[in-house]
N, C-alpha and C positions, 0 to 999 in steps of 0.2 A: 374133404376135411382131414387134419392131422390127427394122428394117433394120441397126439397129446391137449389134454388138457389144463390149460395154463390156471384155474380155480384158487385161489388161495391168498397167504399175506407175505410179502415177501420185505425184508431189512435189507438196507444199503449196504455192503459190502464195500464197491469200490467203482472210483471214475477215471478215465483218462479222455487228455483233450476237450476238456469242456467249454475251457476258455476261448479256444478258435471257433469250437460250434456256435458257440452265443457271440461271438464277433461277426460270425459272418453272416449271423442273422442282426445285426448294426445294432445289437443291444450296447446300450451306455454301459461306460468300466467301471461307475458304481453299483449297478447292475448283475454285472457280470460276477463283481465278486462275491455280493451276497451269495448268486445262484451257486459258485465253487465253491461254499462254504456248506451248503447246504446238504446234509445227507438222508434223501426222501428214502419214504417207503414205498410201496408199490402194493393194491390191491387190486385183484384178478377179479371179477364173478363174470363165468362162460357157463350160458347157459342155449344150448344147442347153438344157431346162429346169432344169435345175439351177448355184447359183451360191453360187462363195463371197466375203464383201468382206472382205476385213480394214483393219480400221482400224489402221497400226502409229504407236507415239509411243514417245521413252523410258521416258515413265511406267509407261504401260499400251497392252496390245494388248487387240482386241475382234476378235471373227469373227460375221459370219451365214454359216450354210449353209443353204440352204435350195432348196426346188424353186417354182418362180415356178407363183402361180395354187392355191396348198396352201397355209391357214390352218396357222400353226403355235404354239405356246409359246416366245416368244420370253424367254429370261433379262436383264432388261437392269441385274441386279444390278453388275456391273462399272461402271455410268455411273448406276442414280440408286437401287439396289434397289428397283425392282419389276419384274414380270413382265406381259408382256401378252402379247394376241391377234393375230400380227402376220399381214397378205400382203402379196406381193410380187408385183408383175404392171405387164404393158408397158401404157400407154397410148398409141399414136402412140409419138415417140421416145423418152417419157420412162419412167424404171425407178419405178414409184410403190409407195412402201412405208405402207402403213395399220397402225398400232400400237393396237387398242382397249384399254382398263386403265381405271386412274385419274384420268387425264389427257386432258383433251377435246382433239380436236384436233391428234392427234399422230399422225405419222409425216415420211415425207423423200421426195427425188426428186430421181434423178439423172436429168444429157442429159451429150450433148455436143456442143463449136460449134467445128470447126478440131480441136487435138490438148486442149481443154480438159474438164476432168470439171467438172460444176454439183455441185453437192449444195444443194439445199435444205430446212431441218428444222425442221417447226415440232410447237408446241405450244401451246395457249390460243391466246392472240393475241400470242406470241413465232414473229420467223423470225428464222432464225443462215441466214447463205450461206456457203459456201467454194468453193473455184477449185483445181485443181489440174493439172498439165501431165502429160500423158503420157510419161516416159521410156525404157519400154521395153515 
């Protein structure tokens, strides 16, 4: 397990490449701009192995719950409808999540540097980055 604990509420800061990540996951470009438009928050609760993220935005919210290092069926109908094989587990400091499905390539990984959340997501040979601050 990492020294860090990711706990907390995190503010959108900032995205890059978001537009190719949600293309190459064949989202519609009406779609696509809401989601670039959108700037979520991010809620942490880690408690020993088990964690929940919620993605919050006005559009739409999204939660993982899940217990880190356990293969689960993850829903990911709310962001492209499909379903895959997801885990979640620490490498060093980073939170490394592996999505198997239809899509090569795919999953995310959070750190953090100062009071900053990383998030990086990728897909095929699409990466989206976002930045978020810690606020509470």
């Amino acid at each position: 397990m990492s020294k860090e604990n990711l706990s907390g509420y995190y503010s959108f800061v900032s995205q890059e490449n978001m537009d190719e990540y949600l293309k190459a996951l064949d989202i519609n470009i009406a779609l696509r701009k809401i989601v670039c438009l959108l700037h979520p928050d991010k809620e942490i609760i880690q408690n020993g192995n088990h964690m929940i993220i919620k993605t919050l935005t006005t559009f739409r919210n999204f939660n993982m719950d899940f217990e880190l290092g356990k293969e689960f069926e993850e829903d990911l109908g709310p962001v492209d409808g499909r379903k895959c094989q997801t885990t979640v587990a620490w490498e060093g400091d980073e939170l490394i999540c592996v999505q198997k499905g239809e899509k090569q390539n795919r999953g995310w990984k959070h750190w953090i540097v100062g009071d900053l959340l990383h998030l990086e997501m990728t897909v095929e040979g699409a990466v989206a980055k976002q930045v978020f601050r810690k606020v509470k």
